[in-house]
C-alpha positions in Angstrom: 109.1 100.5 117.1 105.8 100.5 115.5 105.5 99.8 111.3 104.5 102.3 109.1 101.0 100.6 108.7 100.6 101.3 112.7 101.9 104.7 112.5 99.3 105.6 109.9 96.2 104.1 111.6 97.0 105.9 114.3 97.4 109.2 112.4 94.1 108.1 110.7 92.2 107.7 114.0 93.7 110.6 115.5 91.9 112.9 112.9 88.6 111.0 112.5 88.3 111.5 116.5 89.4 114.8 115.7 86.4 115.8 113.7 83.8 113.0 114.6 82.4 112.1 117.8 82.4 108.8 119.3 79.0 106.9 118.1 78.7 108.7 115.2 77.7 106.8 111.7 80.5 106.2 109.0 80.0 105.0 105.8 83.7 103.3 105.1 84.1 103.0 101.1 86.0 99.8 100.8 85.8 96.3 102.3 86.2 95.9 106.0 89.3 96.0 106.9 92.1 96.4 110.4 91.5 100.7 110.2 87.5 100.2 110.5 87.6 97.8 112.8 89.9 100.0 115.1 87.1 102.6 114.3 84.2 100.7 115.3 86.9 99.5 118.9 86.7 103.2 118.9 83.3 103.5 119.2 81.9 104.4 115.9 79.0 102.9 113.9 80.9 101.5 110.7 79.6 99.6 108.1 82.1 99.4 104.4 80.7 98.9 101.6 81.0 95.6 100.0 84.0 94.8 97.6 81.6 95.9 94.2 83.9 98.5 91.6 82.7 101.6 92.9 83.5 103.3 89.9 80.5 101.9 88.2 78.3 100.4 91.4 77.8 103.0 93.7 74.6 103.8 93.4 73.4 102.3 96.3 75.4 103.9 98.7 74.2 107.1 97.8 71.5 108.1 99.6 73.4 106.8 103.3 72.0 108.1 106.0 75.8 108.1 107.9 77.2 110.7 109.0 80.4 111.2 107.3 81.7 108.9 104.9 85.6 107.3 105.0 87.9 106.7 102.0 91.1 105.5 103.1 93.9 104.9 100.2 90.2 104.2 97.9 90.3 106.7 95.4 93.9 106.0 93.9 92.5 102.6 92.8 89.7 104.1 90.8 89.6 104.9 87.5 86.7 107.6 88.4 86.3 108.8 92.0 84.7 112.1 90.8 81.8 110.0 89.6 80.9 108.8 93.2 82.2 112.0 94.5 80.3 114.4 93.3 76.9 112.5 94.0 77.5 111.4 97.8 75.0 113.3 100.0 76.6 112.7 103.4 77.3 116.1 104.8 81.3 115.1 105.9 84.0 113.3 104.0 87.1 111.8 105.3 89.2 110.8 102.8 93.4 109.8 102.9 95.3 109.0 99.7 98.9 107.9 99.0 100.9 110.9 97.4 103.1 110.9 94.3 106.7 110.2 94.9 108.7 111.5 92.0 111.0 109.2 92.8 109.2 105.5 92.9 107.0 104.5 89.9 103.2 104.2 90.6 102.2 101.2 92.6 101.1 98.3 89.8 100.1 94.8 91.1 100.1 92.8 88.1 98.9 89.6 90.0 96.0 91.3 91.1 93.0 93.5 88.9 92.2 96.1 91.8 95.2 96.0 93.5 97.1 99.0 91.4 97.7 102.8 91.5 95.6 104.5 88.5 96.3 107.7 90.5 98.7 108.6 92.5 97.8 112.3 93.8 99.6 115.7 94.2 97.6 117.5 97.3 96.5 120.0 94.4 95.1 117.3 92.4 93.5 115.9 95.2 92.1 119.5 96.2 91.1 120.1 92.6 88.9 117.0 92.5 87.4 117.8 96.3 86.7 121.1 95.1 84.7 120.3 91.7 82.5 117.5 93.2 81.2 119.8 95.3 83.5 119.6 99.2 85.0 121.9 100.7 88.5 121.2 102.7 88.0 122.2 106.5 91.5 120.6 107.7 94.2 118.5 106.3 97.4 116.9 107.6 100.5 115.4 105.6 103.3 113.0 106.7 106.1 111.5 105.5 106.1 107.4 106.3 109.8 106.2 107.0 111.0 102.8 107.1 112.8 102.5 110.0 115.8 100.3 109.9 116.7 100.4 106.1 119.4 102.1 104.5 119.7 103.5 101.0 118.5 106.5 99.2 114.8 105.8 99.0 114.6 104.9 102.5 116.2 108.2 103.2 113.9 110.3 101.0 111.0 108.6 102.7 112.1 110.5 105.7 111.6 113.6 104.2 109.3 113.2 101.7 105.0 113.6 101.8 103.8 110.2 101.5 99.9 110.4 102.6 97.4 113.3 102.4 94.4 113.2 104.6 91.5 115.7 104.3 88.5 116.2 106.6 85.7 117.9 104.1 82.2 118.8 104.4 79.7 119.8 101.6 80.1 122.9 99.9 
């Protein structure tokens, strides 16, 4: 039985090959990582940006000539994603974020500066933000991300509860 890492790559790939074809250009915010390399296996021309706090330094990745740009579980570790947002001019935007569980507390590494939850997303949060930087929603898909094997109330609710949100937008 595949992990719930597995089963959400190959949700992921499944809608980027959805709406991009093979060879196109993607502009993957984040540091390379197992999804863009199963991308660029795919076929696709990925380059990721490279590890600087896109919050503040992401001017240089403006002006990409890809096109479509990839966010993957990005935004949630942002303090501002509108910022770079609202000034990307790549004409398509893939982007997939965790949902808020009611019932788990925020993700919060406290080993680790970037590696915590400053947002953890309703889809209408998510759409808000999409919507006032300028993208409009063409598609989006939802699953829940169970943990085979384990036993207990959470592990229950995971079964029927949203866990990732996945958009495919273009410019408005």
């Amino acid at each position: 039985m595949s992990t719930p890492e597995q089963r959400r790559f190959d949700k992921t790939l499944a809608f980027v090959q959805k709406h991009l074809p093979k060879k196109s250009q993607i502009l993957d915010l984040g540091t390379a990582n197992t999804l863009s390399s199963l991308l660029a296996q795919e076929g696709y021309q990925v380059n990721n940006t490279k590890g600087e706090n896109l919050d503040t330094d992401f001017q240089n990745y403006l002006d990409s000539t890809a096109d479509c740009v990839t966010a993957f579980e990005i935004f949630e570790h942002m303090l501002a994603p509108f910022n770079i947002l609202s000034q990307l001019k790549t004409p398509k935007l893939i982007a997939s974020v965790p949902l808020k569980l009611w019932f788990a507390p925020a993700y919060w590494n406290e080993q680790d500066e970037w590696d915590k939850h400053y947002h953890e997303f309703e889809q209408k949060q998510f759409d808000y933000l999409l919507k006032h930087t300028g993208w409009e929603i063409k598609d989006r898909v939802c699953w829940a991300s169970p943990d085979y094997g384990k036993i207990g109330i959470r592990p229950l609710l995971r079964y029927i509860t949203p866990r990732y949100y996945m958009v495919y937008c273009e410019r408005a």
